[in-house]
TIFIZA-818910 format. One record per residue (C-alpha): residue number from 1; residue in three letters; chain; z, x, y. Coordinates in nm, 2 decimals. Last residue first. Layout:
BEGIN
- NUM	ALA	A	Z	X	Y
...
# end
This chain:
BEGIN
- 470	UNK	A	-0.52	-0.10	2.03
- 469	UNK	A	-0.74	0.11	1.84
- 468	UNK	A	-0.68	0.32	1.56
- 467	UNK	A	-0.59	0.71	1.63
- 466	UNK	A	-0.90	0.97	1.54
- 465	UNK	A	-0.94	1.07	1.90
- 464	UNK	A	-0.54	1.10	1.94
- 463	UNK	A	-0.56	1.38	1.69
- 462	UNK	A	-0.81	1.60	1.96
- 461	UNK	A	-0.93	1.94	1.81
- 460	UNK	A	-0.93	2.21	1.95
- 459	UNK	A	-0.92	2.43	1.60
- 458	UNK	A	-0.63	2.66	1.74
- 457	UNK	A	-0.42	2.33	1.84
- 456	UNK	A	-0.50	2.10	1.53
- 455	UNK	A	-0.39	2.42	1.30
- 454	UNK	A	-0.04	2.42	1.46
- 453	UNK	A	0.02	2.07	1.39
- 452	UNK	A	-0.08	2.14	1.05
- 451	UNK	A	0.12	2.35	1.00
- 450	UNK	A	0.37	2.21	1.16
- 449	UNK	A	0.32	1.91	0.87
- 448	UNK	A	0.34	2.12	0.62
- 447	UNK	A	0.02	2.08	0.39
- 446	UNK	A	-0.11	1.89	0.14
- 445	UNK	A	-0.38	1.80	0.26
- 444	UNK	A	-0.31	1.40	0.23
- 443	UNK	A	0.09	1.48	0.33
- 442	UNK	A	-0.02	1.68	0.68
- 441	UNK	A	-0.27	1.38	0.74
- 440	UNK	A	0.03	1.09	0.67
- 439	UNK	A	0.25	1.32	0.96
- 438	UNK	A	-0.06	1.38	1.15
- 437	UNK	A	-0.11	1.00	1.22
- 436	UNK	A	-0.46	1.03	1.36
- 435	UNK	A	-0.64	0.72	1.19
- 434	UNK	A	-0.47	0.86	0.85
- 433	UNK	A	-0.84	0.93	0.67
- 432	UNK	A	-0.96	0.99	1.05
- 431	UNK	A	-0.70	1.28	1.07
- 430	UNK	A	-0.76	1.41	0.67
- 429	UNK	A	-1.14	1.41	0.78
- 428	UNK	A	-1.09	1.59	1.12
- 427	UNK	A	-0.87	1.82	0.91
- 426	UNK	A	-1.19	1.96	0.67
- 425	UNK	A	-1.41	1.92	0.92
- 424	UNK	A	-1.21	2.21	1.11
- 423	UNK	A	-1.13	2.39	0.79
- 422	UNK	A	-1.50	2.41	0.63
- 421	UNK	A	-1.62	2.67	0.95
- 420	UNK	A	-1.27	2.85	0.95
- 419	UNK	A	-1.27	2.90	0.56
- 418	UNK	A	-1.60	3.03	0.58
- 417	UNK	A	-1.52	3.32	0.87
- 416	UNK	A	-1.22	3.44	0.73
- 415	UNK	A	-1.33	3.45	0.38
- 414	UNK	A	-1.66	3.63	0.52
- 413	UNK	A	-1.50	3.87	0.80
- 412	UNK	A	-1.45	4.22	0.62
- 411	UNK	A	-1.86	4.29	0.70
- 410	UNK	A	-1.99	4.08	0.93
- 409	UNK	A	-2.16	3.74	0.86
- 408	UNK	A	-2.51	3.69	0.98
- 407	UNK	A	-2.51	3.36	0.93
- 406	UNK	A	-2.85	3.08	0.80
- 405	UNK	A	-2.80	3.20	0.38
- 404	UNK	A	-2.39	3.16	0.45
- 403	UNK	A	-2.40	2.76	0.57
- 402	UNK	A	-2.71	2.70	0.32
- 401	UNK	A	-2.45	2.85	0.04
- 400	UNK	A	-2.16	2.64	0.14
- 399	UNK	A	-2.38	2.33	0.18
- 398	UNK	A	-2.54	2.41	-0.17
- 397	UNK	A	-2.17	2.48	-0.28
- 396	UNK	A	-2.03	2.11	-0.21
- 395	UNK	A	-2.27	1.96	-0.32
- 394	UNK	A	-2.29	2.09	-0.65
- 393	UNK	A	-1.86	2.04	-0.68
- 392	UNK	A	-1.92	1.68	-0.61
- 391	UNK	A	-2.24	1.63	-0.83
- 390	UNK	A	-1.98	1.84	-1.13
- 389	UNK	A	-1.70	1.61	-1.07
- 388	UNK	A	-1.87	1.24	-1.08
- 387	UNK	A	-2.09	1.31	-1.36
- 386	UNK	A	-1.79	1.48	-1.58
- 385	UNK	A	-1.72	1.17	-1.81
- 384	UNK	A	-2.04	0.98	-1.78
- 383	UNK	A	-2.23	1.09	-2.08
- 382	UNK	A	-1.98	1.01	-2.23
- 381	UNK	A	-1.65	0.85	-2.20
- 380	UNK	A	-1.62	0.77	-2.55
- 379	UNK	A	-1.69	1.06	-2.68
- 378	UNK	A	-1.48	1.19	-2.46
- 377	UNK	A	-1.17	1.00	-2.52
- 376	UNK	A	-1.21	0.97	-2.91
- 375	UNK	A	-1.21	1.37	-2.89
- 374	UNK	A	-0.85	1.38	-2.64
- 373	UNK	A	-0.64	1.16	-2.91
- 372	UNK	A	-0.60	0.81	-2.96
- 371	UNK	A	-0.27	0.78	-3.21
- 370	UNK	A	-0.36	0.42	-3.38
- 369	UNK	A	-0.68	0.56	-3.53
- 368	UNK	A	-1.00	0.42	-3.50
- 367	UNK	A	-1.06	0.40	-3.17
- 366	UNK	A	-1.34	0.15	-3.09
- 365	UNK	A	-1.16	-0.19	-2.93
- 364	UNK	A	-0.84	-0.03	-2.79
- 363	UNK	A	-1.08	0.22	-2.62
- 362	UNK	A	-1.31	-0.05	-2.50
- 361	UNK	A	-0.95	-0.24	-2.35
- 360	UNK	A	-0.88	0.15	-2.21
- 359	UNK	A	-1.22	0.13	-2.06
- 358	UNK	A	-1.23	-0.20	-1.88
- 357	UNK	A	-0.91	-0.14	-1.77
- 356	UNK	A	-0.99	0.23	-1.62
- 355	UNK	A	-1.29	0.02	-1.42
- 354	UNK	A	-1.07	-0.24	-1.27
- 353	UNK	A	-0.83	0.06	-1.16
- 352	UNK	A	-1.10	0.23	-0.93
- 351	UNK	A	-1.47	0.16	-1.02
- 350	UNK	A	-1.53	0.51	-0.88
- 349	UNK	A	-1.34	0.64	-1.12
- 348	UNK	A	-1.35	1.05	-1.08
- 347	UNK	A	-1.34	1.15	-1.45
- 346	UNK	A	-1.10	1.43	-1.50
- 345	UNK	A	-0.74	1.25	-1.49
- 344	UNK	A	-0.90	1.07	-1.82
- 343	UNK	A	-0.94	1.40	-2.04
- 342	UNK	A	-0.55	1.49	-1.94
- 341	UNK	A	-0.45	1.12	-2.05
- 340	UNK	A	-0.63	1.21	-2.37
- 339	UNK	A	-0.46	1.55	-2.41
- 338	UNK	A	-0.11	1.36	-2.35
- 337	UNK	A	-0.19	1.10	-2.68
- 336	UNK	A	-0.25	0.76	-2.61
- 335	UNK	A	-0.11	0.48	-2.79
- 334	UNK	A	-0.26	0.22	-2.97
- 333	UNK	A	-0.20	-0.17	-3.08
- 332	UNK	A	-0.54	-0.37	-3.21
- 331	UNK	A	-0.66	-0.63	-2.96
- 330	UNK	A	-0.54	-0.97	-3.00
- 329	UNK	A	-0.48	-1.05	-2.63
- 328	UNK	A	-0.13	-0.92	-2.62
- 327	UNK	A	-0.24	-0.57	-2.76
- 326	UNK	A	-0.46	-0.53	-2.46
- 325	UNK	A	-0.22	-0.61	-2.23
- 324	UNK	A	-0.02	-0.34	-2.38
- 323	UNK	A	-0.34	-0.12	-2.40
- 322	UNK	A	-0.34	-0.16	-2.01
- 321	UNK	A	0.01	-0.08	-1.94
- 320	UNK	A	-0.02	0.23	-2.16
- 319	UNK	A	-0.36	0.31	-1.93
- 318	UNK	A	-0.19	0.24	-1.61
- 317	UNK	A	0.15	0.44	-1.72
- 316	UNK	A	-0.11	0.75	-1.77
- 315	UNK	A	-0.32	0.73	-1.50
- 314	UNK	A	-0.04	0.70	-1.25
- 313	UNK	A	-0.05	1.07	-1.15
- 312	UNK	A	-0.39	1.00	-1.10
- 311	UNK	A	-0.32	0.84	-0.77
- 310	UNK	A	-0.57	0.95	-0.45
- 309	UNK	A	-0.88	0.90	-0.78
- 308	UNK	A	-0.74	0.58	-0.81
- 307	UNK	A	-0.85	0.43	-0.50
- 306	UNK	A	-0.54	0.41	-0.23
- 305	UNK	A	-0.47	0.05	-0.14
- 304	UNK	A	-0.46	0.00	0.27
- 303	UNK	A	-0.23	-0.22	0.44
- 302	UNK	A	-0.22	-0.34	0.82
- 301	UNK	A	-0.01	-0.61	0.95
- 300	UNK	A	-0.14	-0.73	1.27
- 299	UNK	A	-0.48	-0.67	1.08
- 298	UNK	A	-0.61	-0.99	1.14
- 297	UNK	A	-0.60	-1.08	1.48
- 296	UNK	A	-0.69	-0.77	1.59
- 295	UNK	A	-0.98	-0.80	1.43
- 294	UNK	A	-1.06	-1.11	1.51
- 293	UNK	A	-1.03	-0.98	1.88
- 292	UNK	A	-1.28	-0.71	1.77
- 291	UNK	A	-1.54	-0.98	1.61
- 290	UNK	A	-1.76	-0.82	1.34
- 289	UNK	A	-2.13	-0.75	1.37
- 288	UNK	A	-2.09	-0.66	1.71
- 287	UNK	A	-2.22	-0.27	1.59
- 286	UNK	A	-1.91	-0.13	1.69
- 285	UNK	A	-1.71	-0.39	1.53
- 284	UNK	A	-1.95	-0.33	1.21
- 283	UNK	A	-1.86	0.06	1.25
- 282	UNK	A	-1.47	-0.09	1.28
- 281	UNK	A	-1.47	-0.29	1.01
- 280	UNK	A	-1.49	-0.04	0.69
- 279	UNK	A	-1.57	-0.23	0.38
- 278	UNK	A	-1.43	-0.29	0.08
- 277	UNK	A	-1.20	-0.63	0.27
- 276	UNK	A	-0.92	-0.81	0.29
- 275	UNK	A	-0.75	-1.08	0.41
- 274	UNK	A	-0.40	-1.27	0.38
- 273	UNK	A	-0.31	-1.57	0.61
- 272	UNK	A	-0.03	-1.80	0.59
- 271	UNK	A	-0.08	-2.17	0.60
- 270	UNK	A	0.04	-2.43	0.84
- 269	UNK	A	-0.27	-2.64	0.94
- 268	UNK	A	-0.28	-2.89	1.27
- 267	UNK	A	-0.59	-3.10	1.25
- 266	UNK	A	-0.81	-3.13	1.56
- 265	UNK	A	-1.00	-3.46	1.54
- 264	UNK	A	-1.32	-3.50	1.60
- 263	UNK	A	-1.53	-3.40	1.30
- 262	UNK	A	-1.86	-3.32	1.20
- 261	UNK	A	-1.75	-2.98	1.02
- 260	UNK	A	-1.38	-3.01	1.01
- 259	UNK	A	-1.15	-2.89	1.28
- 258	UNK	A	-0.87	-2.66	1.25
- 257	UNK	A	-0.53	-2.61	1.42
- 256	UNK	A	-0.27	-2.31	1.47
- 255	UNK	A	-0.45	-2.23	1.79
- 254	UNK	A	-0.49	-1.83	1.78
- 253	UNK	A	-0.59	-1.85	1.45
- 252	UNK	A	-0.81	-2.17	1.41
- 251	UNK	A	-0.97	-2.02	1.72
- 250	UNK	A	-1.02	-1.68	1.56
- 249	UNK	A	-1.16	-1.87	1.21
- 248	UNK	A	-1.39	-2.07	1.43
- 247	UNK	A	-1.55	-1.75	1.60
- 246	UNK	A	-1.56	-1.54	1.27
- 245	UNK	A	-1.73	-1.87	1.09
- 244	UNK	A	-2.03	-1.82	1.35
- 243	UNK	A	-2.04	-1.50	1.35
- 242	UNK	A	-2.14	-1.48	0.95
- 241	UNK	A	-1.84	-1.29	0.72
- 240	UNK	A	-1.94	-1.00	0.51
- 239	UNK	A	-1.60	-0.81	0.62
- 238	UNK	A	-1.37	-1.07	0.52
- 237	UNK	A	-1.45	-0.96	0.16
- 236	UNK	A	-1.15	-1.20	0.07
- 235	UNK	A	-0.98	-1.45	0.28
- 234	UNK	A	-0.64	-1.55	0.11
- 233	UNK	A	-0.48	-1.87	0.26
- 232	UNK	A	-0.13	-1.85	0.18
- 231	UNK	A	0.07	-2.16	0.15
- 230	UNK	A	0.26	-2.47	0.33
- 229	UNK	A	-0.15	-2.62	0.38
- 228	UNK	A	-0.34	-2.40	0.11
- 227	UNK	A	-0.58	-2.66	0.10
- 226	UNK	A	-0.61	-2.78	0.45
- 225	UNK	A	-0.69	-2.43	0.49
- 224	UNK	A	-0.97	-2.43	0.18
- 223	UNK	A	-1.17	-2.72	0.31
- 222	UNK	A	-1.09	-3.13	0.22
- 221	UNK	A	-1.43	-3.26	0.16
- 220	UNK	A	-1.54	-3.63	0.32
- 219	UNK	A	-1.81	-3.78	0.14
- 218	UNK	A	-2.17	-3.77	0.08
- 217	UNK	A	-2.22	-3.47	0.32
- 216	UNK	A	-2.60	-3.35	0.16
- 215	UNK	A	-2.75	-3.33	0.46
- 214	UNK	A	-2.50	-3.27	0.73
- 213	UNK	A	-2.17	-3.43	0.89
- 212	UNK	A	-2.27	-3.74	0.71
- 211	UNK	A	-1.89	-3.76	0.52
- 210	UNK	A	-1.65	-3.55	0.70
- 209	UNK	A	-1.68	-3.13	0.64
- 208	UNK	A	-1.38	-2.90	0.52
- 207	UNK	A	-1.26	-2.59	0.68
- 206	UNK	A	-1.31	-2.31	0.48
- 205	UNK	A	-1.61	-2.48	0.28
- 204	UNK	A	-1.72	-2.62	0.48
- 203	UNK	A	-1.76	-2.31	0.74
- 202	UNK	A	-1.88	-2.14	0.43
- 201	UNK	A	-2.14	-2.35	0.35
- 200	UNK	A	-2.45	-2.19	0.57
- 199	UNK	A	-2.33	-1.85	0.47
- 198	UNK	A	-2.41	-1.90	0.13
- 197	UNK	A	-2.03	-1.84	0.00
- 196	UNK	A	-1.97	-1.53	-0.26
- 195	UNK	A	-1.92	-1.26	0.03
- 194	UNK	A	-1.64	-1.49	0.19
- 193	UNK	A	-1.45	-1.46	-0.15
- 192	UNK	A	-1.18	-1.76	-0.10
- 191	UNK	A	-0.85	-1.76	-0.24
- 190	UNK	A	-0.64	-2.01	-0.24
- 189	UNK	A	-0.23	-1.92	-0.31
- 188	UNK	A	-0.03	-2.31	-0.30
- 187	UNK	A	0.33	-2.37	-0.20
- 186	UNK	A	0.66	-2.26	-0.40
- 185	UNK	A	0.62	-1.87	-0.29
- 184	UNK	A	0.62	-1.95	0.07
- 183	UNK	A	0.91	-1.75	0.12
- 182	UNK	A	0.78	-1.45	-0.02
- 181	UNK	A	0.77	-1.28	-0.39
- 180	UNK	A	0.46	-1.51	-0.45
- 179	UNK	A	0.27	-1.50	-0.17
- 178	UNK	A	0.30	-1.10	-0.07
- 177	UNK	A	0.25	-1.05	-0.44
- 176	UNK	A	-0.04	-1.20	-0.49
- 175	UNK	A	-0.20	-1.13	-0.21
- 174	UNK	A	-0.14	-0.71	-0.26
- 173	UNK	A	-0.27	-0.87	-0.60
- 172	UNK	A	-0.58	-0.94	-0.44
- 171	UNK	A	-0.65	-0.62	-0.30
- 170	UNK	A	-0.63	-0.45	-0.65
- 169	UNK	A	-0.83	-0.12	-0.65
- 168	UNK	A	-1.14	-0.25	-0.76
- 167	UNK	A	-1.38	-0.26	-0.47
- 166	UNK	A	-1.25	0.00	-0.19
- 165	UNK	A	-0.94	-0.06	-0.01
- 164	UNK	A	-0.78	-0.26	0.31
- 163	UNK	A	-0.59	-0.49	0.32
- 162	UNK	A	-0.54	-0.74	0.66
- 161	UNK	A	-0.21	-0.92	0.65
- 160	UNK	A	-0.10	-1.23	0.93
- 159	UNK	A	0.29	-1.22	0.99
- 158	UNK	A	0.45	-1.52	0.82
- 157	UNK	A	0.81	-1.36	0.77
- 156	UNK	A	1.05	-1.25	0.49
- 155	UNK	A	0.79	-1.10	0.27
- 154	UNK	A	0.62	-0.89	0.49
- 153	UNK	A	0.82	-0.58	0.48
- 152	UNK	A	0.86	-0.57	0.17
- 151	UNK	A	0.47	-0.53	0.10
- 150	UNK	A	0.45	-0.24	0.34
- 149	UNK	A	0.72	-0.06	0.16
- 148	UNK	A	0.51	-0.12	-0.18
- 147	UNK	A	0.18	-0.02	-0.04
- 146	UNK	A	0.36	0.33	0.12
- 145	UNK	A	0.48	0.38	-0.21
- 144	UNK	A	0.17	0.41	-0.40
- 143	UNK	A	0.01	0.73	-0.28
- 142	UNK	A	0.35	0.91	-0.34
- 141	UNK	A	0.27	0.82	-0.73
- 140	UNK	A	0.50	0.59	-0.88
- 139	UNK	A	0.26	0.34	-1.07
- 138	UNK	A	0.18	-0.01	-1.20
- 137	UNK	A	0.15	-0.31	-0.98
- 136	UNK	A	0.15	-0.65	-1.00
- 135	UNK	A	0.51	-0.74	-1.11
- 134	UNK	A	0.62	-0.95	-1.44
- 133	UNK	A	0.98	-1.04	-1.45
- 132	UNK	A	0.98	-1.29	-1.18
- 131	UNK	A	1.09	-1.29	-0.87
- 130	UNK	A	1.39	-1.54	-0.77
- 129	UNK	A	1.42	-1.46	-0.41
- 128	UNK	A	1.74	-1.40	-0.21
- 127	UNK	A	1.81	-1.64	0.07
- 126	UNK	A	1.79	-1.54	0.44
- 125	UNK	A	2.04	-1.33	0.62
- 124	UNK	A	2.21	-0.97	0.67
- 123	UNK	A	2.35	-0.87	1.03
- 122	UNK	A	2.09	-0.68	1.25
- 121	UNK	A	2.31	-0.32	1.34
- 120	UNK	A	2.05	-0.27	1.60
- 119	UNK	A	2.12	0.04	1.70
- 118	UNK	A	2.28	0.20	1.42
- 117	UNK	A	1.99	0.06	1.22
- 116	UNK	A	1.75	0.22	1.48
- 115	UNK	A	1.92	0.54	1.46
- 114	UNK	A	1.91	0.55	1.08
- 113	UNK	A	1.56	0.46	1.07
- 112	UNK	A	1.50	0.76	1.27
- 111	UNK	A	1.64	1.00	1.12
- 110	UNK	A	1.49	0.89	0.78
- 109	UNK	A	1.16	0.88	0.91
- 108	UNK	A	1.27	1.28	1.05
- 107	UNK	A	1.39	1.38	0.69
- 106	UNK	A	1.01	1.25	0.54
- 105	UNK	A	1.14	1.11	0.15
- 104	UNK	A	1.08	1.27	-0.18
- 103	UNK	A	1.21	1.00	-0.31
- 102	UNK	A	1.15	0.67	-0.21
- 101	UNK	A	1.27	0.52	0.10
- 100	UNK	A	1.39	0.16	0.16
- 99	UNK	A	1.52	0.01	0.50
- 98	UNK	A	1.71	-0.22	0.66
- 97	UNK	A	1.84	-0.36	0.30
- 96	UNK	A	1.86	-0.77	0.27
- 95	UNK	A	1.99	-0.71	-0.11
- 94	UNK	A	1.61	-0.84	-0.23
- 93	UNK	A	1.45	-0.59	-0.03
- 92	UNK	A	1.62	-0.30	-0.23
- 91	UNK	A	1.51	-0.51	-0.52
- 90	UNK	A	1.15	-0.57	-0.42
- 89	UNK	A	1.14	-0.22	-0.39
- 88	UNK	A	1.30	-0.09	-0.66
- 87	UNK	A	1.02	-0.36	-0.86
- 86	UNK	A	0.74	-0.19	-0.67
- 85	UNK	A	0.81	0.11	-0.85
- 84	UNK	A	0.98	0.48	-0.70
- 83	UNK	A	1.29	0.52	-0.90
- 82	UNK	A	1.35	0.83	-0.73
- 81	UNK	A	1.54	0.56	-0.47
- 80	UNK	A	1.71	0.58	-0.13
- 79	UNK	A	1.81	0.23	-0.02
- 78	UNK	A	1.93	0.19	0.35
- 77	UNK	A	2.19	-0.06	0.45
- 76	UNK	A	2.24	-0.17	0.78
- 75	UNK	A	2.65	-0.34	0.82
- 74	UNK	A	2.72	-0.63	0.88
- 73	UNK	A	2.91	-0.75	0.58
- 72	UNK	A	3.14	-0.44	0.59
- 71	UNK	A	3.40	-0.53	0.26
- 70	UNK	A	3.16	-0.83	0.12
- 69	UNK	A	2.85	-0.70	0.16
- 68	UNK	A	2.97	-0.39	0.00
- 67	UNK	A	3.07	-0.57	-0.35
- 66	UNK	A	2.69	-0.76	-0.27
- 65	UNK	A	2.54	-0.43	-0.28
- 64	UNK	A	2.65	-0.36	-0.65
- 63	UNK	A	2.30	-0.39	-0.82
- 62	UNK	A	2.17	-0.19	-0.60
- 61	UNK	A	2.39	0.14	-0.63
- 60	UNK	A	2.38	0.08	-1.01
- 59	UNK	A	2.66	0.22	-1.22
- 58	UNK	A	2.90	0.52	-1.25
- 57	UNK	A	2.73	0.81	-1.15
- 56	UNK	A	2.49	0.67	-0.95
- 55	UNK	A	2.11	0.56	-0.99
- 54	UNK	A	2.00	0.38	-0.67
- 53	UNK	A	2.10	0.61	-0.39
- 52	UNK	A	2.27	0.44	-0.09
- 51	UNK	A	2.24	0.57	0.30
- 50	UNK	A	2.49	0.32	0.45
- 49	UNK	A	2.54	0.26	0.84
- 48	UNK	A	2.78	0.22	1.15
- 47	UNK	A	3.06	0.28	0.91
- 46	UNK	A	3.44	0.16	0.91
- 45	UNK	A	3.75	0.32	0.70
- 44	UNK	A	3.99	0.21	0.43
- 43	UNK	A	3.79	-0.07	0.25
- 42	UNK	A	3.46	0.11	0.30
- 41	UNK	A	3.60	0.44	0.16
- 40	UNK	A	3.77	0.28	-0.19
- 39	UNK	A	3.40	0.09	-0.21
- 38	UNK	A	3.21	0.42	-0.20
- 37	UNK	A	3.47	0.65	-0.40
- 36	UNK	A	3.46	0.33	-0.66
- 35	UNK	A	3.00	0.30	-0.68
- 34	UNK	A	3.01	0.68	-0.70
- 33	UNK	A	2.87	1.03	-0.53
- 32	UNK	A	3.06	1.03	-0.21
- 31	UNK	A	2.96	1.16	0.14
- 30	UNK	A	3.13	1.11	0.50
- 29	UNK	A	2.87	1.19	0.75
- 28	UNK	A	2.94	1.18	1.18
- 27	UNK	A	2.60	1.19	1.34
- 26	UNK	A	2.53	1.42	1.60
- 25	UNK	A	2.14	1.44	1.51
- 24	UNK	A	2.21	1.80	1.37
- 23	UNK	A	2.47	1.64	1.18
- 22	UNK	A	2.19	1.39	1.03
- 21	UNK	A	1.99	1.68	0.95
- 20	UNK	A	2.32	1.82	0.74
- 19	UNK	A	2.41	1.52	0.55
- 18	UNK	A	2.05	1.47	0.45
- 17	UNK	A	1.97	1.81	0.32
- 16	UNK	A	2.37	1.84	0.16
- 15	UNK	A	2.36	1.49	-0.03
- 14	UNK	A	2.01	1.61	-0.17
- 13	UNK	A	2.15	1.93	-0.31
- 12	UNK	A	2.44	1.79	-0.42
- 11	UNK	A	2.27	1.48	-0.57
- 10	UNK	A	2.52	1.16	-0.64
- 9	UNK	A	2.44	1.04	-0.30
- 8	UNK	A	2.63	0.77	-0.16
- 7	UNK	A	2.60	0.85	0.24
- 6	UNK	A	2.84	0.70	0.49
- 5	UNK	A	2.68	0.73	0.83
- 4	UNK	A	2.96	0.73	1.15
- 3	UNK	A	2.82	0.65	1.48
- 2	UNK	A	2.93	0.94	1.75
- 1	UNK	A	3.19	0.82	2.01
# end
């Protein structure tokens, strides 16, 4: 007997795309497009699964879970959502849902989280979380939602976090958020920047030192894991870490316990741990300048922040958020006008979010009018504004016209000829970007993903060469 998928979808065309791949997949569908159609069909009939928009007809398809706990208490639920924040998320993971996926959505992820939840069929359990209103993270962008379905997934359980991102993009609110939308939300969050720490204190200070274990020990110190003992233990810039502290933070991983510098007792410690780092690990694992099996240890939960420049279709609720923040600190209340957003997508930000806060609190400082237009924008962006675009763009057609001035290009074949010698590095880039997932490499170019697929094959080149190591 085929499983049986009911699907509340208020959006014909979207109700027919998933109705119809799941067919193909020998499901049995039964649609609806309301909260009462959905309920009158779970009280009269049994499913293997729920597909659930959000927004329907006639109310909230989240906010109305618990009705459908209540007539088919077992069954996997899966959110779909346009409604594409962190907070959607958290919410869909608040109702115990299998799985969450923001609109536009991959039709073969969604296949297959459907056949895992009709395999599984995992009952619902744990306590719902009391989160509070305010949540880290501003923005809808496709870039985003891959953070905030990582982030649900590792609230309910203790699994170790590596993140990933360069400086400024908000790696320590990916912390944040884990700790305190989790379950260890009521103990401590310490944070330690490795890269701040002479390297000859940072074992003490990580794991604490008894009095005369070295010059200077006048006491006993209590280290930063005994610290966030029933907590999360955030390791920051984990990257610039000495060997040393590497090999004792792997043993007080794979042994649960710690000892202090100069002692001899092992202490047991019960803390959750969160790193992160700017930097890339694997040249410094190839260079033995950072542990593999630490490595491993760390990133058992993988999540990389996208720098702004991937997401500037969240400039604009970034930049109202920040002059909101900036009104609440005593700063005079603007808006921005759509030409000044417009001026803001152009600059490249290589200071990432932290550096478009800086600026919209100096723009909520200078501008003189309450309506900030395009002109205040630019004037006060210069000289800076353009740098980053206009070195790219230079670069990039000094290599094109070195590449032409050394080939003797037929006649008929240039376009040909230069779009195949920039394609292949082009791919390898998108393949190493995505660590050879050509699904996440096909979205990054922008490209259909049998395209790409297709491309891979007539280039010769080898995804599983860019894949992570296991």
């Amino acid at each position: 007997m085929s499983s049986r998928v009911l699907l509340v979808e208020d959006d014909p065309g979207i109700a027919t795309v998933i109705r119809e791949a799941l067919q193909d997949e020998s499901y049995e569908v039964v649609s609806c497009d309301t909260i009462e159609r959905r309920d009158a069909l779970l009280a009269d009939d049994r499913f293997d699964v729920m597909l659930t928009d959000v927004v329907l007809k006639d109310g909230d398809g989240l906010a109305t879970i618990a009705a459908v706990r209540d007539l088919a208490h077992e069954m996997p639920i899966i959110v779909l959502s346009a409604q594409n924040t962190l907070d959607t998320a958290i919410r869909a993971s608040d109702t115990e849902a299998f799985e969450y996926f923001p609109k536009p959505f991959d039709l073969d992820e969604l296949t297959r989280a459907v056949a895992q939840a009709t395999r599984e069929r995992e009952g619902a359990g744990g306590t719902p979380r009391n989160k509070g209103d305010e949540l880290p993270f501003i923005g809808r962008s496709p870039a985003m939602q891959g953070v905030y379905r990582m982030i649900t997934r590792v609230l309910r359980n203790d699994l170790t976090v590596l993140v990933t991102g360069e400086s400024g993009t908000g790696k320590e609110l990916v912390a944040e958020a884990i700790h305190n939308l989790g379950a260890r939300k009521s103990g401590p969050l310490i944070a330690v920047n490795t890269a701040a720490i002479p390297h000859e204190l940072l074992e003490s200070e990580l794991f604490g030192h008894e009095k005369g274990a070295f010059t200077g020990a006048v006491s006993q110190s209590i280290g930063k894991f005994e610290q966030a003992h029933g907590g999360t233990l955030f390791l920051d810039e984990i990257g610039d870490m000495p060997a040393d502290a590497q090999t004792r933070l792997l043993r007080a991983l794979q042994t649960g316990r710690i000892r202090r510098v100069g002692g001899r007792h092992e202490i047991a410690i019960n803390v959750r741990i969160i790193a992160a780092t700017n930097r890339a690990l694997e040249p410094l694992m190839a260079s033995g300048r950072f542990r593999e099996d630490l490595y491993y240890r760390l990133a058992v939960v993988p999540v990389h922040l996208p720098p702004l420049r991937d997401r500037k279709e969240d400039l604009g609720a970034l930049a109202r958020h920040f002059l909101e923040q900036a009104e609440a600190e005593g700063l005079p209340r603007h808006a921005l006008e759509p030409e000044a957003v417009d001026v803001l997508a152009r600059h490249q930000w290589p200071g990432n979010v932290r550096e478009l806060r800086n600026f919209i609190f100096r723009l909520a400082l200078l501008a003189r009018e309450a309506a900030i237009d395009a002109e205040t924008v630019e004037t006060l962006m210069a000289p800076t504004l353009n740098r980053g675009p206009v070195e790219a763009k230079a670069g990039f057609e000094a290599a094109l016209e070195s590449w032409l001035a050394e080939r003797a290009v037929p006649a008929g074949t240039l376009h040909q000829a230069a779009t195949a010698a920039f394609e292949k590095p082009l791919v390898e880039h998108a393949l190493r970007e995505t660590e050879g997932n050509q699904l996440r490499a096909a979205q990054l170019l922008g490209i259909n993903r049998n395209t790409l697929r297709k491309r891979i094959a007539e280039l010769e080149i080898e995804p599983q060469d860019f894949a992570r190591r296991r």
